[in-house]
N, C-alpha and C positions, 0 to 999 in steps of 0.2 A: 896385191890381191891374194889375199887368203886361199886354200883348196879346199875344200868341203870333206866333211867330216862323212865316215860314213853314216851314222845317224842323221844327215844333214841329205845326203844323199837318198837313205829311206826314208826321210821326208817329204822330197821332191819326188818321188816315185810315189808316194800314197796322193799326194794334190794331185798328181798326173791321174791315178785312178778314179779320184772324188768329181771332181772335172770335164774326166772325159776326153782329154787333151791326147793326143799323139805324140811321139818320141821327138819331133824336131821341135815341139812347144816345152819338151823336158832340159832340150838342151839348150834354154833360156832361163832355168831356173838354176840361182847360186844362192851362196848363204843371205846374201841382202834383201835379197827378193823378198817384197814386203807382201801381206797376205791380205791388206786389203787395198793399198796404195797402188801395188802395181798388179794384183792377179783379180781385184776387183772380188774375192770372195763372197758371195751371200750366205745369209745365218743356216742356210740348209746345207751349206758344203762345209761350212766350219762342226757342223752336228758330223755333217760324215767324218771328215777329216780325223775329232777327236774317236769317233767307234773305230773307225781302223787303226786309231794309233793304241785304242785300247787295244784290240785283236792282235794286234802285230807286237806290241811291247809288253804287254801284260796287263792288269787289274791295279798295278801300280802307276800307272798313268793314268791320270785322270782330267783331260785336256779340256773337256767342257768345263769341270771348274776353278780349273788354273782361271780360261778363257773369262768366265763368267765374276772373277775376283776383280779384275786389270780395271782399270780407269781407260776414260777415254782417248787420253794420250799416247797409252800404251795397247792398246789396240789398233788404233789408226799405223802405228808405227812396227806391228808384230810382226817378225821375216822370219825365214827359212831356219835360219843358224839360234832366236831365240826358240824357235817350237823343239829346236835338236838340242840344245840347253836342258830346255823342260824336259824332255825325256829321258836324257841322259842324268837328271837330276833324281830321277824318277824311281834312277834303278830301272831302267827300260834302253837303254843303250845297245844300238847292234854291234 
């Protein structure tokens, strides 16, 4: 098992905020953790998700339409560790 990156880590803390979720539902999130397989995401938390990744990493991340590009394989299958990818591809890495 892999450790979590920290951009992987300020991931999992922003889902926790969009969410609504408490610290012991945080310490279930790892890089695998898929965002709509296992946290069951709706299209109103994935809009928030990407506004706070803009806020938090910059005007260079553009998570809605990364999001909005993906097929449906790769959305079904989107976790923790690819949205920490995308950002950190982004030029948005903490």
């Amino acid at each position: 098992m892999s450790t979590p990156s920290t951009t992987e880590h300020a991931v999992a803390e922003l889902l926790r905020e969009v969410t609504g979720e408490d610290a012991e539902w945080l310490a279930g999130i790892g890089p695998a953790t898929r965002l709509d397989g296992d946290l069951f995401l709706d299209s109103i938390e994935v809009a928030a998700l990407a506004g706070r990744l803009t806020e938090v990493f910059g005007p260079g991340v553009d998570f809605a339409g990364y999001v909005a590009g993906l097929e449906l394989e790769a959305l079904l299958t989107l976790s923790v560790a690819d949205v920490a990818s995308y950002v950190d591809a982004s030029g948005g890495g903490a």
